[in-house]
N, C-alpha and C positions, 0 to 999 in steps of 0.2 A: 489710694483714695481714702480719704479720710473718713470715721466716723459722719460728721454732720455731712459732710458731701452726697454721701452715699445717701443717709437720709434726705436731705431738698431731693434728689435724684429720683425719688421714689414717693413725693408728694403729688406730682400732676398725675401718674396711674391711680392712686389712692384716690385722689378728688374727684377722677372720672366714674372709678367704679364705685363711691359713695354716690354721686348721685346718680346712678345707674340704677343703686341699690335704695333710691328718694325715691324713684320715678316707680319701679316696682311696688314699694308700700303704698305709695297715691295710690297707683290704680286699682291694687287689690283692697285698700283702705274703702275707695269710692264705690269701688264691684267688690263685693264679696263673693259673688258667683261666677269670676272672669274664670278661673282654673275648672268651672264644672261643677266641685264641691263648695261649699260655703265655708270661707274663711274667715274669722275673726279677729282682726288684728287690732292691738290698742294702739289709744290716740297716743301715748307716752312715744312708742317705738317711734312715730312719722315723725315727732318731735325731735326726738335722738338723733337720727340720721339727719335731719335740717341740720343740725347743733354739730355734728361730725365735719358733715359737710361744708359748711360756714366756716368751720376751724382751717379743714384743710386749704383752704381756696386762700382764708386770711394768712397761714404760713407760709402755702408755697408764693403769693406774692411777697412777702417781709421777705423772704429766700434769696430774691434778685437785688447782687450787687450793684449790677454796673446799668442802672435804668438810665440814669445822668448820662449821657456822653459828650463832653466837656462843653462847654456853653450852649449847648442847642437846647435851650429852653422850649422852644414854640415846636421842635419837634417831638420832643418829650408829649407836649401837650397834645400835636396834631397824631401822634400814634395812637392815646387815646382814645379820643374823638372819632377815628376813623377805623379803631377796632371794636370794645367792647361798646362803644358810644351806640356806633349806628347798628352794631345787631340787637342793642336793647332799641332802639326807634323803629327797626325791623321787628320785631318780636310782641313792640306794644301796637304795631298796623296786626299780626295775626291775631293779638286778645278783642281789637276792634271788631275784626271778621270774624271772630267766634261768636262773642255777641250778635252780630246782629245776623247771623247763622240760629242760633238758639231761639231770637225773636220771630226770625218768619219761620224757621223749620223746627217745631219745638220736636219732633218727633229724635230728630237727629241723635247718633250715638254721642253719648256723652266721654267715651275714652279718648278722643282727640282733645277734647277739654282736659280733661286732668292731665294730659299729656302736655300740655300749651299752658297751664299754669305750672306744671311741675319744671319747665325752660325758663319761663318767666322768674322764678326764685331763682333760678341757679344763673342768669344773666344778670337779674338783680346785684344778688352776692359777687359773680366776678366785677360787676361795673362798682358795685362800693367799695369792694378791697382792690380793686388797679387804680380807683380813684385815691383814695387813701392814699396807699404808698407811689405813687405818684404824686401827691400833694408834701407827703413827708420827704423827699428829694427836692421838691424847690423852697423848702419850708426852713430842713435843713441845710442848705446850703449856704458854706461858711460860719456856721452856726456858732454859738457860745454851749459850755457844758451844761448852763443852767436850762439852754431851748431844749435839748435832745432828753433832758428829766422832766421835763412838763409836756412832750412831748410823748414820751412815754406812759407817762400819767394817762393822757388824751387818750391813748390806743386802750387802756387798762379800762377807762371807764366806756369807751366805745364797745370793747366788747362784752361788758356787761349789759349795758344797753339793748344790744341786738339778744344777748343769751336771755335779756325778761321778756322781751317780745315771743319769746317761743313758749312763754308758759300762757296754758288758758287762764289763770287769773289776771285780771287788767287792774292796771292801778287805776285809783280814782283821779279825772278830769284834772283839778286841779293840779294835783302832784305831776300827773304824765306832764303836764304842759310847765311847769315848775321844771323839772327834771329835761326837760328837750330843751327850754329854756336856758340852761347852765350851760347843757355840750354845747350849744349856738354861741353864747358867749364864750366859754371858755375857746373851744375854736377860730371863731375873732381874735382873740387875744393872740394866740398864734401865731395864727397866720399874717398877721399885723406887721411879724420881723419874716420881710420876703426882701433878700438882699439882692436878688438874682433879677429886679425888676430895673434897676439899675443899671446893667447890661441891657437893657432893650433900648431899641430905637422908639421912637414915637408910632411909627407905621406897625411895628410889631407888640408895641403895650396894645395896638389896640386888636392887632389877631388876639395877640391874648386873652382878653378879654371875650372877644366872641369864642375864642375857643371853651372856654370856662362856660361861659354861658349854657353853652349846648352841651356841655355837661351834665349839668346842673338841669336843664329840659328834660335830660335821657333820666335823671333818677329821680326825679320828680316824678315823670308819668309814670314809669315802672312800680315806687312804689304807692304811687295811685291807685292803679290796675293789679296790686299783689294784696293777696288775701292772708288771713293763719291758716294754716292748717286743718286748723278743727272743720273748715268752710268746705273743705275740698268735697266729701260725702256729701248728693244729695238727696 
């Protein structure tokens, strides 16, 4: 077994006990008195482990070769949809019922919350990075070597994106929406050379389509219902 092998191979235990090791910092982050003694941990560390976390999840899916299997587009997309899709739709009905748990029972322990947001990040992150390379599989298919360099680009400045969101400085209104502005575009531009669309019947352009959809539903409300970090302590 090869060097990289060995490594992808050893990504999904890393990305579990990272966020294993997410879900720990919340809650002793939120409780500092959960262990009995008073712990003080800094905002940087929860930061860290998000940023670890997010790495791992975005490698070991870039990891999977063979997600394509030979023209089954619309299953590509209905695996999707039907894995990390509906337990973020599952996940954003539990942040409902926290809320309105917190509203009539304000007494209520607050550890099942940091616990239900600290899911909610880590379904986030798997449904934007299975989205992602998922999208870069029909994106790239039959591609030119110019798509798969601007396409690279895409992923380079995505992950920068996601790594300034985890700092507490926020850029100013303008810029943030300048800057979301470009990835929206440039992503259009992209995704624009989709040759695999071509291969669909009419009946299935428009599964297509609804399957996208409800995509695009699931990470929308998620990152609706997902906070920073700094939030989690109340």
């Amino acid at each position: 077994m090869s060097f990289a092998r060995k490594l992808n191979s050893l990504l999904l235990p890393f990305s579990i006990l990272s966020w294993l090791g997410l879900l720990a910092c919340a809650l002793l982050y939120a409780h500092p008195t959960l262990l009995g003694q008073a712990v003080a941990l800094p905002g940087w560390l929860l930061l860290l482990l998000q940023a670890i976390f997010t790495a791992a999840i975005f490698l070991q899916e870039r990891a999977v070769t063979d997600r394509l299997r030979g023209l089954d587009f619309i299953g590509l997309l209905r695996r999707l949809v039907l894995g990390p899709g509906l337990l973020a739709t599952a996940c954003v009905g539990l942040h409902l019922l926290q809320q309105l748990i917190r509203q009539n029972l304000p007494n209520t322990s607050s550890l099942a919350f940091t616990a239900i947001y600290t899911v909610n990040i880590g379904l986030f992150v798997v449904l934007l990075a299975r989205t992602n390379y998922v999208w870069r599989s029909l994106v790239l298919f039959r591609s030119s070597a110019r798509l798969r360099t601007l396409w690279t680009w895409f992923e380079v400045l995505l992950g920068a994106t996601l790594l300034l969101r985890l700092f507490t400085w926020t850029p100013p209104f303008g810029l943030d929406t300048a800057l979301l502005g470009v990835m929206a575009a440039f992503g259009a531009y992209i995704s624009s050379h989709q040759k695999w669309v071509a291969y669909l019947s009419r009946r299935q352009k428009l599964e297509a389509v609804l399957l996208q959809l409800a995509v695009i539903l699931s990470m929308g409300c998620l990152c609706f219902i997902s906070c920073t970090p700094c939030k989690i302590r109340s």
